[in-house]
N, C-alpha and C positions, 0 to 999 in steps of 0.2 A: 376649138381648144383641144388640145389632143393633150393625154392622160397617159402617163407610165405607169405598168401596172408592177407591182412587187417580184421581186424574184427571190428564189431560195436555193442554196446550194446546198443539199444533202450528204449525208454519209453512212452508210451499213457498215459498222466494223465487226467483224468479226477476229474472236485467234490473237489480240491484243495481248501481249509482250511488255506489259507496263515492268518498265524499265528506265533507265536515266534519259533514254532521247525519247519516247513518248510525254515522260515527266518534262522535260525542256520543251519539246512540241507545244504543250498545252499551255506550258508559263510563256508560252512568245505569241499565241495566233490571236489574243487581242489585241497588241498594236498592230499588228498585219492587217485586223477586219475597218480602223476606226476610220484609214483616210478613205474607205470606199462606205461607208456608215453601216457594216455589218452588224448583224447581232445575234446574239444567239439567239434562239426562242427554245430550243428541244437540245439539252446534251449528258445524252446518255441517262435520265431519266428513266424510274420502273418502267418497265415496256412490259405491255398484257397481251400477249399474242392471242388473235381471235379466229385469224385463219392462217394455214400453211405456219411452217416452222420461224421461229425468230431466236435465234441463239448467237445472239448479237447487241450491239448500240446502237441505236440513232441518233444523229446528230441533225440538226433542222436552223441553217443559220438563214435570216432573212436581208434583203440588200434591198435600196430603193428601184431597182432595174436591173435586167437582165445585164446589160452592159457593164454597171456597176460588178456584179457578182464575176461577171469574167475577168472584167480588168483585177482583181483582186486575187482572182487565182491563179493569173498571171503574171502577176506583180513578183519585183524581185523579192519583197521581204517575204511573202509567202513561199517563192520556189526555193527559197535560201531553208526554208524551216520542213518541205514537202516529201524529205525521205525521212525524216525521223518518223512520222506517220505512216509513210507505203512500204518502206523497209522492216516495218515492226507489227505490222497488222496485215491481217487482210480484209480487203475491206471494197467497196463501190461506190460509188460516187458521181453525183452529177449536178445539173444547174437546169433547175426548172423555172418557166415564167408561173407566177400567178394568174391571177382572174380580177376584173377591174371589178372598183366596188356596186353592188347590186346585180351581179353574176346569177341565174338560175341556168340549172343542169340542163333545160330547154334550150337556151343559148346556143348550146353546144351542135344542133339538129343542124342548123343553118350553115355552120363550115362544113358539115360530114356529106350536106347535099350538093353543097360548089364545085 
């Protein structure tokens, strides 16, 4: 039985220009996230910087698989809504996979030795 493991597509905003198209950006990227089962978990949230600088947001949206989270930021209704956000911000962003469940940080030994 093989097992998908969770994926998250992030974002650093920084420099946010909250303005009429970030204000539309936000009112529209929940029907964009539902046909791929996105969800928020982390948006823009107090952030406690503990190392190095953070003068910024994070945004932390979760997808049941990597596949999921790409098809979805490639979707038209997202690239229809993706300059109101990159035109008004600065900001980074990407799509990390998770870790399946019962993960330990030992795990990790065995692909760094392959």
């Amino acid at each position: 039985m093989t097992t998908t493991t969770k994926a998250y597509a992030l974002a650093y905003l920084r420099e946010v220009d909250l303005g009429p198209e970030i204000v539309e950006y936000i009112e529209r990227i929940d029907a964009t996230l539902e046909p791929y089962d996105g969800r928020f978990l982390v948006h823009g949230g107090q952030l406690t910087g503990i190392e190095g600088p953070w003068d910024g947001d994070l945004v932390i949206i979760e997808f049941p698989s990597a596949d999921a989270a790409r098809a979805w930021y490639d979707s038209d209704a997202y690239r229809a809504i993706l300059a109101l956000r990159t035109e008004h911000s600065n900001s980074m962003t990407c799509i990390v996979e998770g870790v399946p469940d019962g993960y330990r940080a030992v795990d990790k030994i065995a692909s760094l030795q392959a």
